[in-house]
Structure formats: structure tokens, C-alpha cells
VOBA-410855 format. One record per residue (C-alpha): residue in three letters; chain; x, y, z; residue number from 1. Coordinates in steps of 0.02 Angstrom, whole numbers, plus 50000, padded with zeros to 5 digits. Layout:
N
REC   r c  east north    up   k
REC ALA A     X     Y     Z NUM
...
This chain:
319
REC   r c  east north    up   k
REC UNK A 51259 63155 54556   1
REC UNK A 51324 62965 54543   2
REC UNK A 51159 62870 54500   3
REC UNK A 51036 63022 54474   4
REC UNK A 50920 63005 54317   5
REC UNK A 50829 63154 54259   6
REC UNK A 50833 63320 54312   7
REC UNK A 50815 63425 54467   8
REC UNK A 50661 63522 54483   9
REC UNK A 50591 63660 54593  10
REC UNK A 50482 63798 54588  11
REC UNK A 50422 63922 54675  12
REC UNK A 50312 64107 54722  13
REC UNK A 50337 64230 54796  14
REC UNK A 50197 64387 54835  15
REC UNK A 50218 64529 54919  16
REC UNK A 50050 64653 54947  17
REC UNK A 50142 64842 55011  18
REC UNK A 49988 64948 55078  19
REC UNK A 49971 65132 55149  20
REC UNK A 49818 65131 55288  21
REC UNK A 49775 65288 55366  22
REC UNK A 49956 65339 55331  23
REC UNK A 50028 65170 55394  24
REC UNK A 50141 65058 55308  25
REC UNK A 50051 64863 55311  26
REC UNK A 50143 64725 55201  27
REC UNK A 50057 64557 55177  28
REC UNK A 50193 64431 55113  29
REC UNK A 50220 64248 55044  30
REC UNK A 50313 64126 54984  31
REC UNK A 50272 63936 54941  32
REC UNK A 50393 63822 54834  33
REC UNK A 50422 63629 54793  34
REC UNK A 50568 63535 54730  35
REC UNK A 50617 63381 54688  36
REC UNK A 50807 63301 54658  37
REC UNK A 50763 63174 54532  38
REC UNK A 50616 63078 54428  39
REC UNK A 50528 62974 54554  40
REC UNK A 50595 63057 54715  41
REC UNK A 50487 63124 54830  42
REC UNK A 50427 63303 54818  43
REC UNK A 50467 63423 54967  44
REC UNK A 50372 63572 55001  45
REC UNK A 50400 63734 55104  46
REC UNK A 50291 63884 55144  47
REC UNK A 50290 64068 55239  48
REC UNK A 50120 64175 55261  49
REC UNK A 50185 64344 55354  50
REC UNK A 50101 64516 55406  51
REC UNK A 50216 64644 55443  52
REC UNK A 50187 64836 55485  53
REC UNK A 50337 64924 55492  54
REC UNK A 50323 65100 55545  55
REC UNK A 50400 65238 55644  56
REC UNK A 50308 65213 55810  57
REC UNK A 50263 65062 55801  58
REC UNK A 50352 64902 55710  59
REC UNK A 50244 64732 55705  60
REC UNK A 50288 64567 55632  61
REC UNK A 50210 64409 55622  62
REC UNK A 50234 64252 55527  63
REC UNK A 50212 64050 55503  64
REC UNK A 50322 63933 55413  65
REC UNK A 50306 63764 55377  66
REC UNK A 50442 63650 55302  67
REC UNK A 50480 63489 55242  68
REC UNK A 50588 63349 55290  69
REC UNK A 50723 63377 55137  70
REC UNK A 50680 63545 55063  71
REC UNK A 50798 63616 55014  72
REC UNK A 50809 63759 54892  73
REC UNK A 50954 63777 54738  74
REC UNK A 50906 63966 54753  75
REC UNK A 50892 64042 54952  76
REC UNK A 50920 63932 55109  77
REC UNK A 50811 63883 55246  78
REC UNK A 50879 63872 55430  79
REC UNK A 50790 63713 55467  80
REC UNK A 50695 63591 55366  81
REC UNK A 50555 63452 55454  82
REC UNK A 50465 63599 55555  83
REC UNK A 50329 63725 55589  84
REC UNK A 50388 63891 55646  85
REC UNK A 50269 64033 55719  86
REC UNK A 50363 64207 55710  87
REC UNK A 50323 64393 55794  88
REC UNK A 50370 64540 55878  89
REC UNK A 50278 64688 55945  90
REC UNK A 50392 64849 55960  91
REC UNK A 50332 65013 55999  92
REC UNK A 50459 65167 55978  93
REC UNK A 50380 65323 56057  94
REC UNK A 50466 65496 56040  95
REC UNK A 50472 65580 56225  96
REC UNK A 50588 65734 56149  97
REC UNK A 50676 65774 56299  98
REC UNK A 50824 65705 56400  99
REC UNK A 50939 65700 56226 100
REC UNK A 50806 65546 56197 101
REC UNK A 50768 65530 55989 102
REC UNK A 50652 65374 56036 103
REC UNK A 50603 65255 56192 104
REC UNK A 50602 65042 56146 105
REC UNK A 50468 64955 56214 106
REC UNK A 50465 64771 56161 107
REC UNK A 50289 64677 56219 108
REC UNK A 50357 64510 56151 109
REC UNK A 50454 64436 56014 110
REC UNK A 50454 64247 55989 111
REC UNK A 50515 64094 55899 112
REC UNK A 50409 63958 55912 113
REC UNK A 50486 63779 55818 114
REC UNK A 50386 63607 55802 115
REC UNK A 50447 63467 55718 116
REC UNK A 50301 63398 55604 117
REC UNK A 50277 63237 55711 118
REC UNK A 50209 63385 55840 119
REC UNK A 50351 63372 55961 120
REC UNK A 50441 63536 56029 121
REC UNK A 50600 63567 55943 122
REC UNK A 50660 63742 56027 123
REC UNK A 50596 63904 56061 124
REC UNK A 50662 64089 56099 125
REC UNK A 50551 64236 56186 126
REC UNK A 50596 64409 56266 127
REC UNK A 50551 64575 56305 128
REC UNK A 50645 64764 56307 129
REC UNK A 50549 64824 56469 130
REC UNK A 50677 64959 56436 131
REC UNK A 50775 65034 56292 132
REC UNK A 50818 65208 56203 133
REC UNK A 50903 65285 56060 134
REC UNK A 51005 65444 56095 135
REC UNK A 50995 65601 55983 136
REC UNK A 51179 65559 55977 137
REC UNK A 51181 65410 55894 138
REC UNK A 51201 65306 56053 139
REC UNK A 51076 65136 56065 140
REC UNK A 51060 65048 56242 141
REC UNK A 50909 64916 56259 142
REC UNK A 50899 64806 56413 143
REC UNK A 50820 64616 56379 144
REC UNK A 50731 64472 56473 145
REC UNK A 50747 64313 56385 146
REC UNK A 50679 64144 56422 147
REC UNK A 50750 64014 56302 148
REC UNK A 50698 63818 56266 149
REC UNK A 50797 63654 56195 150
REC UNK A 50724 63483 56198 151
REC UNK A 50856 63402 56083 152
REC UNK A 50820 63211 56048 153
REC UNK A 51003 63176 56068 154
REC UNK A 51139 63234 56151 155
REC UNK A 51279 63339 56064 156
REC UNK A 51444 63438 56113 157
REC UNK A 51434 63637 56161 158
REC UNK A 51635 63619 56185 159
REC UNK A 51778 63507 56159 160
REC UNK A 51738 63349 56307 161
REC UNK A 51580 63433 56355 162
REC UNK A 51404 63384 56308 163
REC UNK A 51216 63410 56349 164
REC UNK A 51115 63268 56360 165
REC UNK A 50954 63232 56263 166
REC UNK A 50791 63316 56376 167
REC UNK A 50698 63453 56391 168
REC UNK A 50775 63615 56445 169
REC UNK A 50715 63805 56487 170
REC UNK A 50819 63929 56562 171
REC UNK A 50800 64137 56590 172
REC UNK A 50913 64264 56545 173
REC UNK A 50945 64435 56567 174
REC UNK A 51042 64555 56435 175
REC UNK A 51110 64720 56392 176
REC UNK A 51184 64781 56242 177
REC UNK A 51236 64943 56221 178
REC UNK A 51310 65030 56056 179
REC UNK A 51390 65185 56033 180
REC UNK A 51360 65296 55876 181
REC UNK A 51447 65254 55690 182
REC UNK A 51462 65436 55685 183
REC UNK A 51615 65429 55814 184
REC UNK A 51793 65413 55770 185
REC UNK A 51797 65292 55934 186
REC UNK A 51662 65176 55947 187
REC UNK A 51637 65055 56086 188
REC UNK A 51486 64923 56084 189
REC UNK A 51447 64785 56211 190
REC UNK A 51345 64639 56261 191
REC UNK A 51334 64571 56446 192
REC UNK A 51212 64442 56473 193
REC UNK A 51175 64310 56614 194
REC UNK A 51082 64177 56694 195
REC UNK A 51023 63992 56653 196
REC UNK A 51082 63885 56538 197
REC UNK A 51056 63691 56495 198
REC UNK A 51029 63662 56678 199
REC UNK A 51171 63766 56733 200
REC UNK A 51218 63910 56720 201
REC UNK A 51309 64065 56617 202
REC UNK A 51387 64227 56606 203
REC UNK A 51449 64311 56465 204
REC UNK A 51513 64479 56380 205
REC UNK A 51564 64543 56231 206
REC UNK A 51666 64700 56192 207
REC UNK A 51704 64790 56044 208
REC UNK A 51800 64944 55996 209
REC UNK A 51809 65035 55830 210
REC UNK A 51912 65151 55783 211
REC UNK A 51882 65265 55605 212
REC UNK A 52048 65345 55534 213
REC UNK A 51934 65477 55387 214
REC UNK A 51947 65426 55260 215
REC UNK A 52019 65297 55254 216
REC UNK A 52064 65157 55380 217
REC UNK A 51911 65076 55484 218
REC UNK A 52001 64935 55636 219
REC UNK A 51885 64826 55741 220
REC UNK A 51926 64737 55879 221
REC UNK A 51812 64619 55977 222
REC UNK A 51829 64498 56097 223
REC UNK A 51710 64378 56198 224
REC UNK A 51694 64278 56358 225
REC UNK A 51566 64169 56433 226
REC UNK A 51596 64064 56617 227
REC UNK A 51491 63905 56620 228
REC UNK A 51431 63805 56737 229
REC UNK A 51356 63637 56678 230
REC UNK A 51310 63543 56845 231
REC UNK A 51497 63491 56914 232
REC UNK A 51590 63547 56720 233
REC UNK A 51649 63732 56741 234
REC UNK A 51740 63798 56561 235
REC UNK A 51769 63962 56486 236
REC UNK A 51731 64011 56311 237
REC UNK A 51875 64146 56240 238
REC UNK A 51883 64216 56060 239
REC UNK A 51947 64369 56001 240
REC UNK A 51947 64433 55822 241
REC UNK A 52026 64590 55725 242
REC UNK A 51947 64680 55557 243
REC UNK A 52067 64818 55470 244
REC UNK A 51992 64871 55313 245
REC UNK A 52090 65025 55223 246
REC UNK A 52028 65105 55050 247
REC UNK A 52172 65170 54972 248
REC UNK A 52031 65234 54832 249
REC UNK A 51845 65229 54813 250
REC UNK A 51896 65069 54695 251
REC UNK A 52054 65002 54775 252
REC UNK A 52027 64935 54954 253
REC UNK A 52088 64779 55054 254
REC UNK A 52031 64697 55213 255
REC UNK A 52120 64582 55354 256
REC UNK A 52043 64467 55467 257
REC UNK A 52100 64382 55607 258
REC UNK A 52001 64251 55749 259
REC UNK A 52069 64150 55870 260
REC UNK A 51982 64056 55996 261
REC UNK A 51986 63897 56126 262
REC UNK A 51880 63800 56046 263
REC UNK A 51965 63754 55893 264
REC UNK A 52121 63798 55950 265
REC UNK A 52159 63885 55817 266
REC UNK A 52229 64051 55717 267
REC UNK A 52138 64107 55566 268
REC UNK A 52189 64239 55440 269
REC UNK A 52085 64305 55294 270
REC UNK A 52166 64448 55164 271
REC UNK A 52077 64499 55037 272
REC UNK A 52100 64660 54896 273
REC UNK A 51976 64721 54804 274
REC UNK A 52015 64803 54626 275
REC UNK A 51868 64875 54554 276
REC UNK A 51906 64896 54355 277
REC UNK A 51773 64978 54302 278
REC UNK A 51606 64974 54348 279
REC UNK A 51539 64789 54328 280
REC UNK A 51740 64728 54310 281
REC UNK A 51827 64681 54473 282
REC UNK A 51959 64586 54529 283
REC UNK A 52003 64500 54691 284
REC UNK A 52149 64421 54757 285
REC UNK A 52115 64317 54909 286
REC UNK A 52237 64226 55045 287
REC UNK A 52155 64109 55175 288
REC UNK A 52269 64002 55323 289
REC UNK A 52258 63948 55501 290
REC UNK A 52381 63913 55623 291
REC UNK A 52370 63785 55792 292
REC UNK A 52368 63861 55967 293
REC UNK A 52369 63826 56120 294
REC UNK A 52532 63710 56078 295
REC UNK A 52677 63685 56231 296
REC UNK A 52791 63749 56074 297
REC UNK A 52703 63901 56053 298
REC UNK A 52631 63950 55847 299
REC UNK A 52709 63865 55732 300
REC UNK A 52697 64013 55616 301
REC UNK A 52811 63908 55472 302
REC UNK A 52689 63766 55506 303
REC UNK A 52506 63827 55453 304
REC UNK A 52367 63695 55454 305
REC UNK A 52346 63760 55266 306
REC UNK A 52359 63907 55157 307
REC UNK A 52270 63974 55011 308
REC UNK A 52269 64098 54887 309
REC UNK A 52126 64121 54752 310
REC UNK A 52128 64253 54620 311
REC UNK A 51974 64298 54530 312
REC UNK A 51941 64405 54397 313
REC UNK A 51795 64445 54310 314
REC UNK A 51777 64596 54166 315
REC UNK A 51613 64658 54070 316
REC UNK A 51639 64667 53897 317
REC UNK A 51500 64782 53821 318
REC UNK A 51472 64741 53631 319
């Protein structure tokens, strides 16, 4: 960088402790690393303590974080530096056998706890699964209560000409998700959810359906839709998006994306093909472009906002 003198520096460790008690899987974990950009800059810190005790019954988590204003890694990523962040959940899983029932969800808690370091709130996230089960067929369906905080220090845009103001904010939700088995040559999955938000209020769902053509073509279509109502703004929030991935061989495949949405207003389309060589050799060929909507004209499909293509190769040589 323009201006830099000497060299970036960072370091880190990481530990992990796997144990077995009476049969049980227990996992003590941590990480703690400092950098610093150049010779006389400050040096910024991050750290993680976790226990976690993931098992078949029973699946336990908790953790603390604490990082710097400025840390930020060269290797990994942080969500959000110039904080202290308390993690958990308690899950329990038991096995009633009957009904077509593999296992029952039970979810005491699970949190997300943020403080900036100056000791003010930040944001937080909590709920609970008073109900939920997973089907000998595959099938999932778990049923949430949420209760969800914000106190941003300034206000900021959720949608084009509509913005929350700086405060402190808590709201309740309720959800359900349901999701049909990968084992199906038509899968369906969705997410309904409603309730508070920002002082107002929300409702939202999500469909998706997937269809599997063995062996293979795998197309997934999803779409989403959420009615807000900010006190006196009502919008809607619309996006849809299409995945077609076919493998024309175990090392020949290509995928095709497509979003849209009325946020941006905009069209996106990402192709990519995959050539696998030979094991440790691929090659990719890439095309990226977007197209306005939402225009009086219609899509200018001749028009695009911009348009890519990238080819990449890369080949072992063993000598």
C-alpha cells in the first residue's frame, strides 16, 4: 500500500482438546491471534474460548469472543471487529421410535449476545424450538420463537427510500421451516415467519422446490416475500432465484444461476463449467452479467449493466 513501510505481520493459535467422557464427545477449543499492517501501527488482537459437546442426544455449545477495533485477519474473516460476543445453544434430540419419528428437537435456548468494547449493546438474537422432529423419511419440520435486538448508533437503509432510525429496538418472532428429504426426486422446503420488526411489523415466506433428474440434472427454484410495515411505510421485499446444475460426467459439469429482485432492480446471471483434467488439474470457464428491471421499456437484454467472462486454468505437473 501507497505509504506503507515495513511489513505486515500477524500471528496466531489455534487449540483444539477432542475428549470421550463416559462415552460422550466434549471438545474444548481456542483461538487467539494479533496483527499488525505496518512498523509502528497499532497491534489488534482477537480471541475465542469455546466448549462444545456434540452428541447424538444431546448437542451443547458455548463460546466468548472478543475483538478488536481493526483486526482483521490475511488468513480467515471475522463477522465483526470492536466487540465482545457470548455464544450458546442447548439442543436435546430424544428418540421416541414411534409415529415414523427418527428424533424429537427440543431447543432450551440459543443466543447471540454482541457488546461493543465501550460496553454499549450492539445487537442480540435468542430463540427456542418448543417443537421440532425429524422423520424416518428424511423430512425435518422445527417450529421457532425468536426475540431479536438492534440498537444501531445511526440510522441506515433496509430498502431503497426507507430507513430505520438510530435507537434501541426489540421485537418477537415466530417461525417455521420445514424441509423435505434430499432423498426425493421432488423436494419442497419452506420458511414462514412473522411478527415485530424495527417498531413495525413483518411477514415473510420463502419457498423452494427441487427437482433431481438421476443422474444427472439437479434445478432449484426459490423465491421469497416479506410485507412490512414500518410505522406509516408499507413495502414488499420480492426475489426469486434459479440453480440448474447438470454433470454431463463425474469430471465435466456446469452450473447456471439466475436472481432477480426489487431491490436492486436488477437481473443477474452466473455460468460457470467445470473441466476437471485430472485429478489436481481443472479448468473453469466463467461468464458473469446483469441486466436492469423494473424499466417502462421492459429488459434491455442487448443492454447489460456489464458482462464478463474469466477463464482459468490451472494443471499439476508432477516431476
Amino acid at each position: 500500500m501507497p505509504g506503507d513501510t515495513g511489513s505486515h505481520l500477524a500471528g496466531g493459535l489455534d487449540a483444539t482438546l477432542p475428549f470421550v467422557v463416559h462415552g460422550q464427545n466434549l471438545v474444548l477449543g481456542a483461538f487467539a491471534a494479533e496483527t499488525r499492517e505496518r512498523r509502528g501501527a497499532p497491534v489488534r488482537s482477537g480471541w475465542r474460548v469455546y466448549l462444545d459437546y456434540p452428541n447424538d442426544a444431546m448437542d451443547h455449545f458455548v463460546g466468548l469472543a472478543r475483538i478488536a477495533p481493526g483486526f482483521d485477519p490475511p488468513l480467515g474473516f471475522v463477522l465483526e471487529d470492536d466487540n465482545t460476543r457470548f455464544t450458546g445453544h442447548f439442543d436435546f434430540f430424544p428418540r421416541p421410535h414411534r409415529l415414523g419419528i427418527r428424533r424429537l428437537h427440543f431447543q432450551a435456548l440459543e443466543w447471540e449476545t454482541i457488546w461493543r468494547l465501550d460496553g454499549s449493546p450492539s445487537h442480540a438474537a435468542y430463540s427456542i424450538v418448543p417443537l421440532g422432529a425429524e422423520f424416518e423419511n428424511g423430512d425435518v419440520i422445527d417450529f421457532f420463537l425468536r426475540r431479536e435486538e438492534d440498537d444501531p448508533t445511526g440510522a441506515f437503509e433496509v430498502f431503497p427510500g426507507e430507513s430505520i432510525a438510530a435507537g434501541r429496538y426489540g421485537w418477537y418472532r415466530s417461525e417455521l421451516q420445514f424441509s423435505s428429504s434430499a432423498g426425493r426426486p421432488v423436494g419442497f422446503d419452506l420458511t414462514a415467519s412473522a411478527g415485530g420488526f424495527y417498531g413495525g411489523h413483518s411477514a415473510s415466506v420463502e419457498p423452494a422446490l427441487t427437482a433431481r433428474v438421476a443422474p444427472h440434472v439437479v434445478v432449484r427454484l426459490e423465491g421469497s416475500y416479506a410485507a412490512i410495515r414500518l410505522p406509516g411505510r408499507p413495502f414488499n421485499v420480492r426475489a426469486g432465484r434459479l440453480r440448474f446444475d447438470y454433470a454431463a460426467s463425474p469430471r465435466l459439469g456446469a452450473t447456471l444461476f439466475l436472481q432477480g429482485d426489487n431491490e436492486s432492480r436488477r437481473l443477474t446471471v452466473n455460468a460457470r463449467a467445470h473441466w476437471i483434467i485430472r485429478p489436481g488439474s481443472d479448468a473453469y470457464l466463467v461468464y458473469n452479467s446483469a441486466w436492469p428491471t423494473g424499466l417502462p421499456s421492459g429488459v434491455p437484454w442487448r443492454q447489460p449493466n456489464r458482462g464478463t467472462i474469466i477463464a482459468n486454468l490451472s494443471y499439476y505437473f508432477r516431476l
